[in-house]
Backbone as a ProteinNet text record, in pm:
[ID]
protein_1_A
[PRIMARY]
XXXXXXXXXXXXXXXXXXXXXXXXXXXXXXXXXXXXXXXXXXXXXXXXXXXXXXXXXXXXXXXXX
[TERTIARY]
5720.4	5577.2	5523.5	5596.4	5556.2	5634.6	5594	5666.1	5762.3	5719.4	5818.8	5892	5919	5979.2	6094.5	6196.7	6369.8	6400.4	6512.9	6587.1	6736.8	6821.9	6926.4	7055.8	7151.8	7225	7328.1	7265.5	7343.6	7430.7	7465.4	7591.5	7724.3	7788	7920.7	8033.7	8175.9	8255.7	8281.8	8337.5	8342.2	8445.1	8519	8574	8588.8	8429.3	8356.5	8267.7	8276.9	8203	8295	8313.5	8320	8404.4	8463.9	8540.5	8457.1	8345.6	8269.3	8150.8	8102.7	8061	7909.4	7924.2	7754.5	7717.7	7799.3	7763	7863.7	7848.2	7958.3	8076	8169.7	8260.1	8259.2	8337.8	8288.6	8362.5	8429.5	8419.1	8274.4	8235	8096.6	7980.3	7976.5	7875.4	7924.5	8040.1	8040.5	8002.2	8031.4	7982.1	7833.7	7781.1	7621	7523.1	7617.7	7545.9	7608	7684.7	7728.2	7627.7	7557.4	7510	7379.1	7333.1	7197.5	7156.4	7305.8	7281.9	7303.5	7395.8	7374.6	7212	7136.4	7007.1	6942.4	6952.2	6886.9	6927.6	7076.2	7147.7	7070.3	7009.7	7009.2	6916.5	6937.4	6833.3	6655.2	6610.1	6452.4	6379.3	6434.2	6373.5	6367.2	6452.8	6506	6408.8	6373.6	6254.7	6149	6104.4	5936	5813.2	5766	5686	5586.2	5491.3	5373.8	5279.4	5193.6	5028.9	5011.4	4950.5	4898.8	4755.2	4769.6	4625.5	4513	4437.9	4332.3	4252.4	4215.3	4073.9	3976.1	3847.9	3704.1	3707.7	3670.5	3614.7	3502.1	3519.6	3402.4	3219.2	3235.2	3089.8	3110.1	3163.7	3146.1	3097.8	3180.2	3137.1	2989.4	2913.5	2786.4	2694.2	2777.6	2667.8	2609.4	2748	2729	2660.5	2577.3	2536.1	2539.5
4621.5	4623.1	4481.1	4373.1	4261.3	4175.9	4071.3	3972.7	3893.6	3871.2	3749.2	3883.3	3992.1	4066.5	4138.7	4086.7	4131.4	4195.1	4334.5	4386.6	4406.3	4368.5	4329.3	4425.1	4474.3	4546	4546.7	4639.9	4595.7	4719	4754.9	4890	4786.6	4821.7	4783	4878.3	4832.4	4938.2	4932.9	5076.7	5073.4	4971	4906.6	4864.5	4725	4639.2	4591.6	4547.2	4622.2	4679.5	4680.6	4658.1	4659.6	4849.5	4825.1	4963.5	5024.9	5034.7	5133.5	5133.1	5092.3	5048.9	5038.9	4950.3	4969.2	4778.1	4678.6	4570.3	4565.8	4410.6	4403.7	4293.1	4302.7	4201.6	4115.5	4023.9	3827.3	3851.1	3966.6	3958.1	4027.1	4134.8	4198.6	4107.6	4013.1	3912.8	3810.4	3736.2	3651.1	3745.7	3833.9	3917.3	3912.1	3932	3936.9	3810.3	3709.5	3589	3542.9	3563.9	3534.1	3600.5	3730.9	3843.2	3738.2	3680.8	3599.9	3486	3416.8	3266.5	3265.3	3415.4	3389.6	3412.1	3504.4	3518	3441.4	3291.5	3144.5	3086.7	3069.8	2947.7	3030.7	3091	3162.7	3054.2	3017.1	2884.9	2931.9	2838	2847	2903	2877.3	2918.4	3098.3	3142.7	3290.6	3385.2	3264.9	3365.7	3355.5	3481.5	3468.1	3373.6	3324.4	3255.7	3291.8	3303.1	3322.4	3176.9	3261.2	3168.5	3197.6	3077.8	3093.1	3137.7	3183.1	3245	3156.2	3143.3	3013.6	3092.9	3046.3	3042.5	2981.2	3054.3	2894.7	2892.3	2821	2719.2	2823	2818.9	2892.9	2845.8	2715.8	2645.6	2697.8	2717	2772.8	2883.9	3030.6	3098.5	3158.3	3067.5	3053.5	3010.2	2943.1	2821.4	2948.7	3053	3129.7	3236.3	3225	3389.4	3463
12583.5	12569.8	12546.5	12492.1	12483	12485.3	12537.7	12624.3	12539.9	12442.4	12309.4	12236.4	12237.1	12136.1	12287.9	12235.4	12285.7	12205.9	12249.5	12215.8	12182.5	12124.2	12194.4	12189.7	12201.5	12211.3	12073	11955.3	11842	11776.9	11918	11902.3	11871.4	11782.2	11772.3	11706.6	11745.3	11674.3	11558.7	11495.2	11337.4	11302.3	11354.3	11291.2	11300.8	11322.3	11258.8	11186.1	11110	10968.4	10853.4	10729.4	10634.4	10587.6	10502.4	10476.9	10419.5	10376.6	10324	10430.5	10537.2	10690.9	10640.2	10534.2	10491.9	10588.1	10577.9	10636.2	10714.8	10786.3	10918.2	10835.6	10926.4	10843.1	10934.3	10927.5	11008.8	11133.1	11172.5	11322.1	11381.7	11309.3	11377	11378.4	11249.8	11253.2	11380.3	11411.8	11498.6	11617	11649.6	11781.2	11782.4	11700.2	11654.9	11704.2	11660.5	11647.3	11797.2	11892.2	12019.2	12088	12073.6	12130.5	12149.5	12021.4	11991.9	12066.9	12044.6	12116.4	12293	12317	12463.2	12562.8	12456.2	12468.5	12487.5	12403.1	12386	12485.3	12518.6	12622.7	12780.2	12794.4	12964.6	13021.2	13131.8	13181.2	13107.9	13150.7	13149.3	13263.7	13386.3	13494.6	13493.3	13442.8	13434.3	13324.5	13208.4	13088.3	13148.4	13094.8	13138	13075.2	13127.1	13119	13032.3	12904.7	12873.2	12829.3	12858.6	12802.6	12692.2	12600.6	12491.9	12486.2	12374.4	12348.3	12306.9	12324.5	12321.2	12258.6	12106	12008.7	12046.6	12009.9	12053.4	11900	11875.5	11680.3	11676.8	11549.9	11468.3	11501.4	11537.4	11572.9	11721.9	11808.1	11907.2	11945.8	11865.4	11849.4	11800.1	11716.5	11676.6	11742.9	11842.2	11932.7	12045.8	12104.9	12194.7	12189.9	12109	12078.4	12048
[MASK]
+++++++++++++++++++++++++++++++++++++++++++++++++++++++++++++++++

């Protein structure tokens, strides 16, 4: 639904998680954080592009009517 908010795929197996599987243990986190940064490294040409949203100033707004 919106362009800056990704989803990313944060199924993993139990048995990277922790023995009581309440957190991950430092192999599920390094998977995690690989999952993240390959998200970042993908060229530029490939993300989508957005525009910023442009404010007018408060004296503008007043000036216009």
């Amino acid at each position: 639904m919106f362009e800056y908010v990704k989803i990313l795929d944060s199924e993993v197996p139990r048995d990277h998680f922790t023995r009581h599987g309440l957190h991950m243990n430092t192999v599920g986190k390094e998977l995690m954080a690989q999952r993240i940064t390959d998200h970042f490294r993908k060229p530029l040409l490939l993300r989508k592009k957005t525009h910023p949203i442009i404010l007018k100033w408060r004296q503008d707004l007043t000036n216009s009517g």
